[in-house]
C-alpha positions in Angstrom: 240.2 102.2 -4.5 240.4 103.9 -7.4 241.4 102.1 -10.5 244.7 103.4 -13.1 243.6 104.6 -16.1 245.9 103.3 -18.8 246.2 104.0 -22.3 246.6 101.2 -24.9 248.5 102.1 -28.4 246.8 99.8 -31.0 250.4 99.4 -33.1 250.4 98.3 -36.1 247.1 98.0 -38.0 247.9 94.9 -40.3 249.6 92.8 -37.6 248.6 90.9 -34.0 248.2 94.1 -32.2 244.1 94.9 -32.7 243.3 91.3 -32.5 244.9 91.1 -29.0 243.8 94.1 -28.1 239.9 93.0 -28.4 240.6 89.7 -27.1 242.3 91.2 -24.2 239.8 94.0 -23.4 237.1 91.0 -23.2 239.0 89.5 -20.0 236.9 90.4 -16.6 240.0 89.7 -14.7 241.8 93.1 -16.5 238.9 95.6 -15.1 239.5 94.1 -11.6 242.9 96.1 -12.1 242.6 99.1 -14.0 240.4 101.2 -16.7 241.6 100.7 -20.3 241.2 103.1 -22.9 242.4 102.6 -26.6 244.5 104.8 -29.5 243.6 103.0 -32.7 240.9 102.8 -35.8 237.6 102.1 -35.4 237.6 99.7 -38.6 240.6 98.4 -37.4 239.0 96.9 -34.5 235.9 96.8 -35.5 237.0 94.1 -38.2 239.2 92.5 -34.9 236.3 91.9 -33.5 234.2 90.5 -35.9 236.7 88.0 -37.4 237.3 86.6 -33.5 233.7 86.7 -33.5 232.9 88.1 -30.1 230.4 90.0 -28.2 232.7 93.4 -27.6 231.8 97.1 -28.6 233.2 100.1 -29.3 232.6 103.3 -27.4 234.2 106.6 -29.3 235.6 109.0 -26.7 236.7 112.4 -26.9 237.6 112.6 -23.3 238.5 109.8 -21.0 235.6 108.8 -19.0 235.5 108.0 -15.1 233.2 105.0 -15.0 231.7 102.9 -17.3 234.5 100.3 -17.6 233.3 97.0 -18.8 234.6 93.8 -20.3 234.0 93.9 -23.8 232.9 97.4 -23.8 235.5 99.3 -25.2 236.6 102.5 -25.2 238.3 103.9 -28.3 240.0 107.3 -28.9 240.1 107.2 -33.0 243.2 108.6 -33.9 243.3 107.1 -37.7 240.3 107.1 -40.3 242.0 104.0 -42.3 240.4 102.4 -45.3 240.1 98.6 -43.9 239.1 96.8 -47.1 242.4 97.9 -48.9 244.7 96.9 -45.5 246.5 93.7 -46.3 247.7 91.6 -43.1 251.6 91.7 -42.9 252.4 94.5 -44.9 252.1 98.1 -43.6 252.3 101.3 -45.7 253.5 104.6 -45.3 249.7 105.7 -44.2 249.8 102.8 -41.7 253.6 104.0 -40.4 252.2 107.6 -40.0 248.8 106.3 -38.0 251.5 103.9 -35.4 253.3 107.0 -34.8 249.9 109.2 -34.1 248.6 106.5 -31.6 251.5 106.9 -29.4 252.0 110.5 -29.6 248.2 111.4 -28.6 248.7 108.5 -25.9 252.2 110.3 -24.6 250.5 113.8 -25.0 247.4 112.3 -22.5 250.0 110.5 -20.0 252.1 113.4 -19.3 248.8 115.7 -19.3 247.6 113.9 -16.0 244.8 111.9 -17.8 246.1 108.9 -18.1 248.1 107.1 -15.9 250.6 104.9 -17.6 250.5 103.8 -21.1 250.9 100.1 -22.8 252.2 99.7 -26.2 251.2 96.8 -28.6 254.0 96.2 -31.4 254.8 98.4 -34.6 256.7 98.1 -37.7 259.9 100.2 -37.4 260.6 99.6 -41.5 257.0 101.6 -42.1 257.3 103.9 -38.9 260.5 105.6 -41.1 258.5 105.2 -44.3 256.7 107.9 -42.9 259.1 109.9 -42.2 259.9 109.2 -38.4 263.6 107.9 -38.2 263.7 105.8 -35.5 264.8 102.6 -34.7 262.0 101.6 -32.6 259.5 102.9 -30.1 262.0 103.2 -27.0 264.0 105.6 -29.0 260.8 107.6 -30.2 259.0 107.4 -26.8 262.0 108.9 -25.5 262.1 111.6 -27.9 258.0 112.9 -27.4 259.0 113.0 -23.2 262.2 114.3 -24.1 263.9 112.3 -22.0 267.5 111.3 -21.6 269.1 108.7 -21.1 266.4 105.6 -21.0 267.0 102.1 -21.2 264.6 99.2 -21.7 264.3 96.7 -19.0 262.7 93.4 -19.3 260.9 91.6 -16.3 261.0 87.6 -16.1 260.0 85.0 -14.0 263.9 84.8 -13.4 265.6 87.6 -14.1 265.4 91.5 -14.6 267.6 92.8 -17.6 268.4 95.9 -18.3 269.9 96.7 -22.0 273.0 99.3 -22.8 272.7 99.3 -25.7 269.2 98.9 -28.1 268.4 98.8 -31.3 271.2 98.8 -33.2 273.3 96.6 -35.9 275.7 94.1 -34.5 278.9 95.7 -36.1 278.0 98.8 -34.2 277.3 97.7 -30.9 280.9 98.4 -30.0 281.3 101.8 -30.3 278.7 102.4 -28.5 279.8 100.6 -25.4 281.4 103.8 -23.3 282.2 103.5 -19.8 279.5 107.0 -19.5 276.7 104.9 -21.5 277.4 102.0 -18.9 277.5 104.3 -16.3 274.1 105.9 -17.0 272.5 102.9 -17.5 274.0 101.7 -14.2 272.2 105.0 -12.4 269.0 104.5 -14.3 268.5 101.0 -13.2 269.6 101.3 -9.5 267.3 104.3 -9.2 264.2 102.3 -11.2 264.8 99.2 -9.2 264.3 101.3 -5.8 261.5 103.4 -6.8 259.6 100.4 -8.8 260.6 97.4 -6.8 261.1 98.7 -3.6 264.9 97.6 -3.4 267.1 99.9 -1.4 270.3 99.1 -2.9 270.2 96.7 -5.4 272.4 94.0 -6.6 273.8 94.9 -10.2 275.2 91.9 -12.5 277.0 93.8 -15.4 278.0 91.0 -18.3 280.8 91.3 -20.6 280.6 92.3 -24.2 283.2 89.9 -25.5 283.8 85.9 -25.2 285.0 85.4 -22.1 285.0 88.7 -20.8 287.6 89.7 -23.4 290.7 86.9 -22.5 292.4 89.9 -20.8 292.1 92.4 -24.2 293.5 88.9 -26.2 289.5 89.0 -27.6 288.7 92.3 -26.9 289.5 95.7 -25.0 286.1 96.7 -24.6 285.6 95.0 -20.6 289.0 96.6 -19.7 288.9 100.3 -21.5 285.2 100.8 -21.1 283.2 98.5 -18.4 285.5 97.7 -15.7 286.2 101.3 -14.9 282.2 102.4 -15.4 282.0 99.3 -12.8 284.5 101.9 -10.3 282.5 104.6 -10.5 279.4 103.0 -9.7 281.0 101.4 -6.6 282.2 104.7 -5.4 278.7 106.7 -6.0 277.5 103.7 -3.5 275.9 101.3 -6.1 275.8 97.6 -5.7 277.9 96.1 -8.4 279.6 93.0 -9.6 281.0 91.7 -13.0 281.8 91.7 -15.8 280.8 88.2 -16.4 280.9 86.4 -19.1 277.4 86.0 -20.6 277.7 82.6 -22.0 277.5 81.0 -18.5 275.7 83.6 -16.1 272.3 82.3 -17.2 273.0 79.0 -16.1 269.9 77.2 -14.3 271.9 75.3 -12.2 273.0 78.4 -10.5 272.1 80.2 -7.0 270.3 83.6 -8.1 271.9 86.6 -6.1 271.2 89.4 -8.2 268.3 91.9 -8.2 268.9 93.1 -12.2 271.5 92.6 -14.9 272.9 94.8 -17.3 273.0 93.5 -20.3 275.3 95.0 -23.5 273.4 94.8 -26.5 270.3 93.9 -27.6 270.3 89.9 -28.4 272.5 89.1 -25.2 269.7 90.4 -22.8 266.4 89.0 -24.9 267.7 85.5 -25.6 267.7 84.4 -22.4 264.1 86.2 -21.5 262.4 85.2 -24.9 263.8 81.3 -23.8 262.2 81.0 -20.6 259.3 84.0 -20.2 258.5 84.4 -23.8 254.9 84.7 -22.2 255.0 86.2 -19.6 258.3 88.8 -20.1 257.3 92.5 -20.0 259.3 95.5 -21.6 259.6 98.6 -19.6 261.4 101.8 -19.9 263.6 104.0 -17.5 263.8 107.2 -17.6 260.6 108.3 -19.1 258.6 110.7 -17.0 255.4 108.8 -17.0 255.1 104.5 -16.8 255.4 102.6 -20.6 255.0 99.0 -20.4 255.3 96.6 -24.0 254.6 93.4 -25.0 257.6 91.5 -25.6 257.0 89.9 -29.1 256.3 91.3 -32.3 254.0 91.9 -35.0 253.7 88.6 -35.5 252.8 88.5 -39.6 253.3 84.9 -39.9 250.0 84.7 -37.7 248.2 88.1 -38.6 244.4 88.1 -39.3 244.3 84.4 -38.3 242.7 84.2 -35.3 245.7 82.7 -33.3 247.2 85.2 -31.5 247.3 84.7 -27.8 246.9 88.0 -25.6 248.7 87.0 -23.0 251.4 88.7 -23.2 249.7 91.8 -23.8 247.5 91.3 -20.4 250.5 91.0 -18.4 252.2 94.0 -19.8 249.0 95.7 -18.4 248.7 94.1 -15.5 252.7 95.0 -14.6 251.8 98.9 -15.9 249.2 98.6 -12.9 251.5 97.1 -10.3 254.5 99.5 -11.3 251.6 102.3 -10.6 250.9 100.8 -7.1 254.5 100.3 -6.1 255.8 103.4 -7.2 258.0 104.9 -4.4 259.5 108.6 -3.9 262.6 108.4 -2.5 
């Protein structure tokens, strides 16, 4: 069987992403599953792998190779020429905004060529990504525009729960306005056609959750469940979709609970992750519908707090290439 090539974006050069990278790429288990091939800097890594203090190499590529793969031989397509002595851990410059932004365009450019296969992303920082000139608010939004695809959504995958956002990156005061019954409605579509081609589910069950306490009290707290989401809730039932709710967020997740849904839709942002980063924090994987190729994520940050001190765990970043692999292997045409 022949093994997926992915591509891994390096993210941010002063935070968690190179050192998990290296650490990652020296796991046997990984090349049992696919062939790796990194977007970074050379000194970036290089200085990754000597402050964990392990065996690995680098192997500059201009092309991807067919063989070859090995743990802790890696293969590195330098997209950024960074001075390394004057990088400071936890703070990012305009220069390192520009070079997070290169990584994942040459990796986008290579996955929608045919030469890669899917693509894994390690985390950036969105403050320095528009410091240098690219406005926006994270790397769904950008991803989306390189494909040029429209609409996405990010889903996250769990131990217990799939959970698809409405809305993403955005501040709370907004989040409102952009609850439309078409935005629900798309992300309805997008999820029950990712779900069947992904996860093999011929029609699956959609929870949709409420945006307001208690659903909205009948419009007494809100008139966003009856004006936008119950009737984006209709339509979906009459294209054929599978779909309950609203319900009211505060007490869907509750463990006690019988488990009858395939996916839930979440409204914004904090009301999907908090329950995913509470129970899967580990092991929760961030992937995008809609895009015309497969994107997988970690589901954490750059982590500054921990930065250049040897204690980041790639865990999270080995099953977010792992499940890029299995999405490969499942994918259905329907």
């Amino acid at each position: 069987m022949t093994l997926p090539k992915i591509g891994i974006t390096m993210g941010d050069p002063t935070g968690i992403g190179p050192e998990i990278i290296v650490k990652a790429l020296s796991m046997e288990d990984l090349f049992q599953t696919c062939r790796p091939i990194v977007f970074g800097d050379r000194e970036v890594l290089s200085r990754a792998i000597q402050m964990q203090h392990l065996s690995a190499t680098l192997e500059i590529i201009e092309e991807i190779p067919e063989d070859g793969y090995l743990p802790r031989k890696i293969f590195l397509f330098p997209i950024s020429h960074l001075e390394v002595t004057s990088l400071r851990f936890g703070q990012p410059d305009r220069t390192c905004g520009e070079a997070m932004v290169k990584y994942i365009e040459e990796a986008v450019k290579w996955v929608r060529s045919g030469r890669l296969d899917a693509i894994t992303t390690c985390p950036i920082n969105k403050q320095a990504m528009n410091a240098a000139g690219y406005h926006f608010p994270g790397h769904t939004e950008l991803l989306a525009h390189l494909s040029q695809a429209s609409p996405v959504a990010m889903m996250f995958l769990g131990s217990r729960w799939k959970i698809v956002l409405v809305t993403i990156h955005l501040p709370l005061k907004d989040v409102s306005k952009w609850i439309t019954s078409n935005r629900i409605l798309a992300t309805l579509r997008l999820t029950d056609e990712g779900m069947k081609k992904y996860f093999g589910i011929p029609r699956p069950k959609m929870a949709v959750l409420g945006l307001n306490p208690h659903c909205g009290e009948e419009g007494l707290l809100g008139e966003e469940e009856k004006r936008e989401i119950l009737p984006a809730i209709a339509e979906a039932k009459s294209l054929g979709m599978d779909v309950k709710g609203p319900f009211p967020a505060d007490s869907f997740f509750d463990l006690s609970g019988h488990y009858t849904f395939d996916v839930v839709i979440s409204m914004y942002h904090d009301q999907g992750l908090i329950p995913i980063k509470m129970f899967d924090f580990k092991e929760a994987v961030n992937f995008t519908l809609g895009l015309p190729f497969i994107r997988t994520s970690v589901d954490h940050g750059t982590a500054y707090d921990i930065a250049g001190k040897g204690l980041a765990d790639p865990s999270n970043l080995i099953k977010a290439i792992l499940t890029a692999s299995n999405l490969l292997k499942s994918k259905r045409n329907y």
